[in-house]
Backbone and ligand atoms as CSV (ligand in chain L), in Angstrom:
chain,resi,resn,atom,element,x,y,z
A,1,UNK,N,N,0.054,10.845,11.787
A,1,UNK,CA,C,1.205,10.772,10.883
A,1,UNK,C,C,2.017,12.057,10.988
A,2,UNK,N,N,3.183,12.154,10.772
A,2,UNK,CA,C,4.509,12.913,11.112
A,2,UNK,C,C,4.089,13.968,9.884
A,3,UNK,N,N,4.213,15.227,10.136
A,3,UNK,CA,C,3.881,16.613,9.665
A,3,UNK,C,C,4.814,16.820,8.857
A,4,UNK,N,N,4.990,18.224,8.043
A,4,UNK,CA,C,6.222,18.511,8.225
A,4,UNK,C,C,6.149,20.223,8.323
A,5,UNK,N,N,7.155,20.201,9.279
A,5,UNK,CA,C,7.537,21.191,10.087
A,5,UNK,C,C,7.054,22.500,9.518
A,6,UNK,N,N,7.499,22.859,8.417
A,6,UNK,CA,C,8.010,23.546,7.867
A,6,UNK,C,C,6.044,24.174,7.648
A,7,UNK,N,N,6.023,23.258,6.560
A,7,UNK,CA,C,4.637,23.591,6.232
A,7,UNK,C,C,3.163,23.177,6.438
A,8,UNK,N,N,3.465,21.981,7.501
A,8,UNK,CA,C,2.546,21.031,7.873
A,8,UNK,C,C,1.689,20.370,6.867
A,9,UNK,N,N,2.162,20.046,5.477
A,9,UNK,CA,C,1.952,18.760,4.933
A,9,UNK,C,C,2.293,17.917,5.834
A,10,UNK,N,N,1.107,16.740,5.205
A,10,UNK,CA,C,1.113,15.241,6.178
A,10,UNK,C,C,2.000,14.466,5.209
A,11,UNK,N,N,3.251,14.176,5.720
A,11,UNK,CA,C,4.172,12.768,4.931
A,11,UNK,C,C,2.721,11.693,4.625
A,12,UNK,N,N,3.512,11.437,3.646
A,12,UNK,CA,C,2.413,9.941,2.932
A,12,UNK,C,C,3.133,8.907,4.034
A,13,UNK,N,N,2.684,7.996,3.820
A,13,UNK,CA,C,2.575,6.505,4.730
A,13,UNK,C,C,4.308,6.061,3.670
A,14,UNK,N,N,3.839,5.929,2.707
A,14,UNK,CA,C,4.502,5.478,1.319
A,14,UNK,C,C,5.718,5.754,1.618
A,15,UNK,N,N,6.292,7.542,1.846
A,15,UNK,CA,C,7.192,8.001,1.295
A,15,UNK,C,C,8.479,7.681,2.816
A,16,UNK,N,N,7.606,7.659,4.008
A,16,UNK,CA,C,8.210,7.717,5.435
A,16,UNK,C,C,8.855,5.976,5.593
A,17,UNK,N,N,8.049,4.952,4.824
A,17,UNK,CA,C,8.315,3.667,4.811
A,17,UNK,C,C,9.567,3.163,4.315
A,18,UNK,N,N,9.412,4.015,2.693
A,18,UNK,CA,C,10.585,4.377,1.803
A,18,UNK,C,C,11.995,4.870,2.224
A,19,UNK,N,N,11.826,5.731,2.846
A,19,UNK,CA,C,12.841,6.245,3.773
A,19,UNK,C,C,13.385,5.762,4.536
A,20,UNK,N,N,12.753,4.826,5.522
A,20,UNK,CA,C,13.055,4.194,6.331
A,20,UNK,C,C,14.142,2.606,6.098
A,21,UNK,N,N,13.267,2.508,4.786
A,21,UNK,CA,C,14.414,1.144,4.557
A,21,UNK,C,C,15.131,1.621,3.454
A,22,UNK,N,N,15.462,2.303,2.578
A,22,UNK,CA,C,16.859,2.663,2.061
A,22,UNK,C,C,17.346,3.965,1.997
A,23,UNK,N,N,16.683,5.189,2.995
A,23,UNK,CA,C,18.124,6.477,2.882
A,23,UNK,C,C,17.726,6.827,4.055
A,24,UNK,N,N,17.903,5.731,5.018
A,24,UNK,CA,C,18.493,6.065,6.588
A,24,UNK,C,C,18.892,7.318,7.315
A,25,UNK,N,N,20.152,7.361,6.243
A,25,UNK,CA,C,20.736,8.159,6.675
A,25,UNK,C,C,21.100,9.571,5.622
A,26,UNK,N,N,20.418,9.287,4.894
A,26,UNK,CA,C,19.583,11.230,3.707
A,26,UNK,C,C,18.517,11.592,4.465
A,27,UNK,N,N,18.198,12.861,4.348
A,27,UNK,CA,C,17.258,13.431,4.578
A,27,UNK,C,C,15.767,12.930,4.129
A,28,UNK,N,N,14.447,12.850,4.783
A,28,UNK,CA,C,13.203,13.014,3.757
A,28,UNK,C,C,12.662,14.434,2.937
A,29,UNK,N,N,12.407,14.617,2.084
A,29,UNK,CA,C,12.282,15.812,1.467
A,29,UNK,C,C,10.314,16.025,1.295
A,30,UNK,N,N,10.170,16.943,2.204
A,30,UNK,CA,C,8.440,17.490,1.858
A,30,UNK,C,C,7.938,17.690,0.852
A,31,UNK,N,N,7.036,16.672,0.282
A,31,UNK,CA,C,6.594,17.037,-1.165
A,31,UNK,C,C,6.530,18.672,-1.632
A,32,UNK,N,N,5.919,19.116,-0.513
A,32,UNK,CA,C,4.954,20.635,-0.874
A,32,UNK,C,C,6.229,21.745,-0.773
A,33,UNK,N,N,6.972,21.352,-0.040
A,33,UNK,CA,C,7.811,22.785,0.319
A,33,UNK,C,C,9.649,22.521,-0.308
A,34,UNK,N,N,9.607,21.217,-0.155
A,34,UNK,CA,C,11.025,20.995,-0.588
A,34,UNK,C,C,11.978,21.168,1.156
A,35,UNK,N,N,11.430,21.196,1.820
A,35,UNK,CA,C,12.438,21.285,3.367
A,35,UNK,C,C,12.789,19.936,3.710
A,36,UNK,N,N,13.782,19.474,3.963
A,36,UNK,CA,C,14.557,18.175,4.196
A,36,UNK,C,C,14.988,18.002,5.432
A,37,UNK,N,N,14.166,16.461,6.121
A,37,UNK,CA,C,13.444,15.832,7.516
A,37,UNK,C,C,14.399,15.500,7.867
A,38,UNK,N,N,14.809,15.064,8.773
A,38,UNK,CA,C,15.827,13.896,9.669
A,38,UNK,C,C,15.152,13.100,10.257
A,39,UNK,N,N,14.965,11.837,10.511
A,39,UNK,CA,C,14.726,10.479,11.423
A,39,UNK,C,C,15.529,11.920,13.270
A,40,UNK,N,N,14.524,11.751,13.706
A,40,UNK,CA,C,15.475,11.837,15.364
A,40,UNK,C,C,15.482,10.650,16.048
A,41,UNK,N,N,16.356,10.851,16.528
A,41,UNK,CA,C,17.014,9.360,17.561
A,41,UNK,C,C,16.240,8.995,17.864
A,42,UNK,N,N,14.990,9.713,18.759
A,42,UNK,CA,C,13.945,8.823,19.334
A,42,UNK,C,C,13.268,7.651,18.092
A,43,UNK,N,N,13.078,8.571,16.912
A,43,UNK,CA,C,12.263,8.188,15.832
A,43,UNK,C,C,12.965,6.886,15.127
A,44,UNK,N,N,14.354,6.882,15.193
A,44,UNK,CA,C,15.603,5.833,14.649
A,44,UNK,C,C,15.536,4.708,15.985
A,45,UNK,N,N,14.748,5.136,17.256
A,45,UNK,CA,C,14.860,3.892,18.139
A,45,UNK,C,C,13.953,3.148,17.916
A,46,UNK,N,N,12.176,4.066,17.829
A,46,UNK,CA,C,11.115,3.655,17.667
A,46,UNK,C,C,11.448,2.442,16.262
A,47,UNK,N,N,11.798,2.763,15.343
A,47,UNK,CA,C,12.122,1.903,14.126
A,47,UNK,C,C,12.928,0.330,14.883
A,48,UNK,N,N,14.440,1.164,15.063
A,48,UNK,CA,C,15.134,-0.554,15.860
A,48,UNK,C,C,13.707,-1.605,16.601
A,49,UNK,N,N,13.103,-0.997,17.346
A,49,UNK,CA,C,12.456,-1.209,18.390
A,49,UNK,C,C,11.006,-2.357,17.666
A,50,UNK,N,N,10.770,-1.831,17.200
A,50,UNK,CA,C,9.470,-2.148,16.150
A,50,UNK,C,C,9.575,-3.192,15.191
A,51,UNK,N,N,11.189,-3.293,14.347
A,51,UNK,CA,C,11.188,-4.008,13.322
A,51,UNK,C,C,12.656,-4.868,14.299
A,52,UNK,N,N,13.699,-4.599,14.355
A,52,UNK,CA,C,14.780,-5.664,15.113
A,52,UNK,C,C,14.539,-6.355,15.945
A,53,UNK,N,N,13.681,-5.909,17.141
A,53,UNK,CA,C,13.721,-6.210,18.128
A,53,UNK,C,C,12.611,-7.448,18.226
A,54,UNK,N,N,11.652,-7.394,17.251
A,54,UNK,CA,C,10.432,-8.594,17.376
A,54,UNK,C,C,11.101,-9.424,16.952
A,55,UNK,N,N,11.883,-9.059,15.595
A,55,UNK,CA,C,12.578,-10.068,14.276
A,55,UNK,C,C,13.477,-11.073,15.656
A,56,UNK,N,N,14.086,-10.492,16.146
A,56,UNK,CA,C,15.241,-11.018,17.640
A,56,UNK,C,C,14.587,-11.978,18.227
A,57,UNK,N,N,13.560,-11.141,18.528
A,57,UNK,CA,C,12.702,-11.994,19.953
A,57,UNK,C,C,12.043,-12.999,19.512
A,58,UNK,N,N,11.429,-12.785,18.619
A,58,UNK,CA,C,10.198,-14.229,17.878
A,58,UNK,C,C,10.937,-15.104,17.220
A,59,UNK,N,N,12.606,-14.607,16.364
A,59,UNK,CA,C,12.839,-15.564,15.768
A,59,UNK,C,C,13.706,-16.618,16.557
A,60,UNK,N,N,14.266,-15.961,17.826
A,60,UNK,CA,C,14.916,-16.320,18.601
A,60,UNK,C,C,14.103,-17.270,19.693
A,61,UNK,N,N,13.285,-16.427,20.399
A,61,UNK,CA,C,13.373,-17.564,22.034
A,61,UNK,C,C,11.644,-17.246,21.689
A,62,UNK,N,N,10.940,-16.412,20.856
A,62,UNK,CA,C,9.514,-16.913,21.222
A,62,UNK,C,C,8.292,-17.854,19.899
A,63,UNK,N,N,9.264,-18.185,19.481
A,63,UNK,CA,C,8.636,-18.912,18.013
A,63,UNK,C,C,8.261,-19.707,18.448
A,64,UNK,N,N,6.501,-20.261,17.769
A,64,UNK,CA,C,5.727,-21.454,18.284
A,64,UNK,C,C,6.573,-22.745,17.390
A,65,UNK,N,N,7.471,-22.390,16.402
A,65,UNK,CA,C,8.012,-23.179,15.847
A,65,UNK,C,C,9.254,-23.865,16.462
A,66,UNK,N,N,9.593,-25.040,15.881
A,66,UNK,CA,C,11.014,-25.643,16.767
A,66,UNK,C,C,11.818,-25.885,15.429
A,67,UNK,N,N,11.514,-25.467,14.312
A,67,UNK,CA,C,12.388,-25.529,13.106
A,67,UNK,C,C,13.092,-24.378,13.220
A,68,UNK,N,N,14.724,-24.044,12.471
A,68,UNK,CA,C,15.022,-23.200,12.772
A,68,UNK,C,C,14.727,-22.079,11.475
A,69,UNK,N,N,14.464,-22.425,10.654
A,69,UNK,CA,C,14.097,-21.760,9.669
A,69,UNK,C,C,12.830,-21.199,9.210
A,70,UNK,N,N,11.553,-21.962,10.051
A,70,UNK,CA,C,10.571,-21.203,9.978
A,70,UNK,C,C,10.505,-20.656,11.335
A,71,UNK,N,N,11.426,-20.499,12.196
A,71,UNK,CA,C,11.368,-19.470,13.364
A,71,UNK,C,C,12.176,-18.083,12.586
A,72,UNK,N,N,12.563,-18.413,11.924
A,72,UNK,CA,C,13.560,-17.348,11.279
A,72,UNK,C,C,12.482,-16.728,10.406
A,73,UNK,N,N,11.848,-17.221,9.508
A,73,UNK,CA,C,10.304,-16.612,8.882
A,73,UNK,C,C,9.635,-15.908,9.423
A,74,UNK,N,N,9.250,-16.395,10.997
A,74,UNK,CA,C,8.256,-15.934,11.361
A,74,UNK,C,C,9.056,-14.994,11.801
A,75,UNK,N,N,9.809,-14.988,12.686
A,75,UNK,CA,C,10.413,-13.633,13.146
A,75,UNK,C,C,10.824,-12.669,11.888
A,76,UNK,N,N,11.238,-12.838,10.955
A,76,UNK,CA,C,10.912,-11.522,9.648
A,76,UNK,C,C,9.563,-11.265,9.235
A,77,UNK,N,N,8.532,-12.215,9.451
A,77,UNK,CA,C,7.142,-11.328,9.318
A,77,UNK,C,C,6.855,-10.538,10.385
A,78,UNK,N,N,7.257,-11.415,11.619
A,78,UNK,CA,C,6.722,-10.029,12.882
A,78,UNK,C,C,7.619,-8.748,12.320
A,79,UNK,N,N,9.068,-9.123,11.814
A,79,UNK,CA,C,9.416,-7.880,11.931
A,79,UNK,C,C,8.694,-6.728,10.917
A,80,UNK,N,N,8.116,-7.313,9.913
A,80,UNK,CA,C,7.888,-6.548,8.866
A,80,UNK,C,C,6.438,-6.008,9.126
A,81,UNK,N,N,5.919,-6.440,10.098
A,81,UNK,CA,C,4.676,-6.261,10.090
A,81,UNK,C,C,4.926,-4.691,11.419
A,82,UNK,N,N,5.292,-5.032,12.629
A,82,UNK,CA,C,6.348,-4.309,12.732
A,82,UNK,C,C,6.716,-3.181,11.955
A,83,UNK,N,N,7.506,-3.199,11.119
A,83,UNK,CA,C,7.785,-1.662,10.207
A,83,UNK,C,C,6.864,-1.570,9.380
A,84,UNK,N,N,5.439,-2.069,9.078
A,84,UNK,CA,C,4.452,-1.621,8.466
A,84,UNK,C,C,3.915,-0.280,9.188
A,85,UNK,N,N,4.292,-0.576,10.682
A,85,UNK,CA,C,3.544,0.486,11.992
A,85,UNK,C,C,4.156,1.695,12.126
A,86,UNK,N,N,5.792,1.594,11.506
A,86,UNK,CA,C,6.376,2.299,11.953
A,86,UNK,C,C,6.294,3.772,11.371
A,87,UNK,N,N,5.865,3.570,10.335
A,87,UNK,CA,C,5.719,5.787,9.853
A,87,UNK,C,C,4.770,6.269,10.716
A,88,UNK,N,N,3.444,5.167,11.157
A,88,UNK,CA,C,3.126,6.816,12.227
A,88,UNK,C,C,3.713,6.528,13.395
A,89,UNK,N,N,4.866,6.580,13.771
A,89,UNK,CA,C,5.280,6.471,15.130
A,89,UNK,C,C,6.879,7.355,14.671
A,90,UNK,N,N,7.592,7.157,14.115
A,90,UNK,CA,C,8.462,7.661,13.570
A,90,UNK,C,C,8.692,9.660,13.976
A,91,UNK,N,N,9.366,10.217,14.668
A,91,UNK,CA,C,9.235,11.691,14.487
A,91,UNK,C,C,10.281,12.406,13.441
A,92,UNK,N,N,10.132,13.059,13.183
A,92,UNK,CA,C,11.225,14.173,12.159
A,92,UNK,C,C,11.378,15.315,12.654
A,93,UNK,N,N,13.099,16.040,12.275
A,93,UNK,CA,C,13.079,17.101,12.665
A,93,UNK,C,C,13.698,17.782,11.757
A,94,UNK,N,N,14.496,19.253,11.776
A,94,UNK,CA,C,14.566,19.777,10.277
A,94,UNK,C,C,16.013,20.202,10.249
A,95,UNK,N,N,16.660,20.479,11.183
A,95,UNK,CA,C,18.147,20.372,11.624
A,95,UNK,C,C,18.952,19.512,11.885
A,96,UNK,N,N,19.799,19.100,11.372
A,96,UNK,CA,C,20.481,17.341,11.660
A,96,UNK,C,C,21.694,17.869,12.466
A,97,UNK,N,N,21.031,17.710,14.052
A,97,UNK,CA,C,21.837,17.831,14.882
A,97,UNK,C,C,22.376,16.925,15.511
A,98,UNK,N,N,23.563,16.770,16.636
A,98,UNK,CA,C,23.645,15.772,17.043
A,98,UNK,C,C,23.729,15.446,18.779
A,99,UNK,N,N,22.665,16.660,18.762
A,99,UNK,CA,C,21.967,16.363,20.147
A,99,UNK,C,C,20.749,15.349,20.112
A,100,UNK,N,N,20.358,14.686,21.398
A,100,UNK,CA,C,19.123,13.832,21.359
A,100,UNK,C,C,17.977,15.004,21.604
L,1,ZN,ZN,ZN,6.718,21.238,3.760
């Protein structure tokens, strides 16, 4: 699980999940120190990658289903199951730059 920099507290599972689906684009803030994370690009692909891209693929062309609505189900559980994975894969950094 993703550190943080600053002071190497371990982010909770909880708080990186949180982050991830509603302040995108705010900072995460380190319980222990108060220093404020950024998602890096890699870490903002790993996410697309993990949760869009199954939701796409399963609900689209690989669903065992031929309904279109429980292909659409299933492809939001892969996806969610999917961003269940995604905080430990996720990296942070402490400068919001806009180099990769
Ligand atoms: Zn800290």
């Amino acid at each position: 699980m993703q550190r943080c920099i600053n002071c190497k507290t371990e982010f909770k599972w909880k708080e990186i999940y949180r982050y991830l689906w509603g302040h995108l684009f705010n900072p995460i803030k380190c319980e222990s120190c108060g220093e404020d994370h950024y998602i890096t690009v890699k870490g903002r692909l790993t996410n697309s990658m993990l949760v869009i891209l199954p939701m796409l693929l399963f609900g689209q062309f690989l669903s065992p289903f031929n309904h279109m609505l429980l292909s659409l189900g299933f492809g939001i559980s892969v996806g969610l199951i999917g961003s269940l994975l995604t905080p430990f894969l996720v990296t942070f950094k402490i400068e919001e730059t806009k180099n990769i």
